[in-house]
C-alpha positions in Angstrom: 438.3 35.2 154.3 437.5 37.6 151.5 435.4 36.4 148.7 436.0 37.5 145.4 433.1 39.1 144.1 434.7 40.5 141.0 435.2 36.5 139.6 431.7 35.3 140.6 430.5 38.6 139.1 432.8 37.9 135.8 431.0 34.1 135.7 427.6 35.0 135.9 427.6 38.0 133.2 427.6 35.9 129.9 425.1 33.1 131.5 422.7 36.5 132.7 423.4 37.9 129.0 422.4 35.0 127.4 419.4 34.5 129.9 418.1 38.2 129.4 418.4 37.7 125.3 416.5 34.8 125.5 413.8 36.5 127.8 414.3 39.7 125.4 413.5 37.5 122.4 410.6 35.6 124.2 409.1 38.8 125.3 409.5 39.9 121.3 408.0 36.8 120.3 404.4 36.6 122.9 404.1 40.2 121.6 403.7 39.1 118.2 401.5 36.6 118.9 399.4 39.5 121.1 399.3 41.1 118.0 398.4 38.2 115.4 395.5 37.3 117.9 394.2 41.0 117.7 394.4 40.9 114.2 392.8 37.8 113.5 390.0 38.5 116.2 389.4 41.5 114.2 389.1 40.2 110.3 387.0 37.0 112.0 384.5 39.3 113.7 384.2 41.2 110.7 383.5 38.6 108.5 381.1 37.1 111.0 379.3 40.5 110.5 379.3 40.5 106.7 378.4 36.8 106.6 375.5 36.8 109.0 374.3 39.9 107.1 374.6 38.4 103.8 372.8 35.1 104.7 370.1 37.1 106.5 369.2 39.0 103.2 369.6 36.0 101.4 367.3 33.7 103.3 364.4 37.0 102.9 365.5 36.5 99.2 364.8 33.0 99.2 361.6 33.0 100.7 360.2 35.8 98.9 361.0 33.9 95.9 359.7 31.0 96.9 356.2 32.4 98.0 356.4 34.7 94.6 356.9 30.9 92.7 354.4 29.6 94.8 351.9 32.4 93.9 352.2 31.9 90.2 352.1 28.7 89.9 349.4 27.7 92.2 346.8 27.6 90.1 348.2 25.3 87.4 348.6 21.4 87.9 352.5 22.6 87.9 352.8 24.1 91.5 354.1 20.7 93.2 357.1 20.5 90.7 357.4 23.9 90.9 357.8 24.3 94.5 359.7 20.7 94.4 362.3 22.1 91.9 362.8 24.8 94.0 363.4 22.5 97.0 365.6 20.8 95.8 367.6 24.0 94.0 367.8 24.7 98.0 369.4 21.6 98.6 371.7 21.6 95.9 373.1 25.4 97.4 373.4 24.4 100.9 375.4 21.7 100.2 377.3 23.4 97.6 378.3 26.0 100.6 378.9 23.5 102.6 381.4 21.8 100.7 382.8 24.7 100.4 383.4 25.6 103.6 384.7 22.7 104.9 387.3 23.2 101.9 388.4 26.7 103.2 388.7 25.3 106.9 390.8 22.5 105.5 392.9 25.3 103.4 393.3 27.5 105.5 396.6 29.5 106.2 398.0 29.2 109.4 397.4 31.4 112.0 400.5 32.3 113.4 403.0 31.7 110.5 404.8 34.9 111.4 405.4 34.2 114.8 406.6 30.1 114.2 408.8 32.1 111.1 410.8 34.0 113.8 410.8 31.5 116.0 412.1 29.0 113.6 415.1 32.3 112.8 415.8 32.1 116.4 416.5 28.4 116.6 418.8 28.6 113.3 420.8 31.6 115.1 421.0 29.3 118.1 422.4 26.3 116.5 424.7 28.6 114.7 426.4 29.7 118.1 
């Protein structure tokens, strides 16, 4: 009762091939991923810097300016309007930025286009074979 180890062995190498490309291309695949998340964490934490920077100097902006409005105008009948135009100048901004930003979340690329691209490669070679 010998078993034939060479046949079994013949049956399982294309199957094991096929499963080790597969892993082999998965493995390719997560890495990229590894390395679109690292890049992404990257350009958001620096824009989170330069943003929070920017609207810290620009609120001190704003209310120096509004206290230097303030100052000139408070001794003319003027000073509610002034401070009211300014108000609403405010108002008009923040929702202009606003607006804005929910357009740029709406628009914006896709995180991992370059991984779904390969991915979307690997199913056309697959179908192919």
């Amino acid at each position: 009762m010998t078993i034939d180890t060479s046949s079994q062995r013949a049956d399982h190498g294309p199957l094991r091939r096929i499963f080790g490309s597969v892993f082999a291309i998965l493995q390719t695949r997560l890495e990229l991923v590894g390395i679109e998340l690292a890049e992404e964490k990257s350009r958001l934490l620096s824009v989170l810097f330069l943003g929070l920077a920017a609207m810290m100097l620009a609120l001190m902006a704003l209310i120096a300016l509004t206290a230097l409005i303030a100052i000139v105008f408070w001794d003319t009948p003027w000073r509610l309007a002034a401070l009211g135009t300014i108000t609403g100048v405010y108002a008009l901004a923040a929702l202009a930025c606003g607006l804005r930003a929910h357009h740029a979340l709406r628009h914006s690329p896709n995180v991992f286009s370059a991984t779904l691209n390969e991915f979307e490669k690997d199913r056309e070679i697959f179908r192919k074979q």
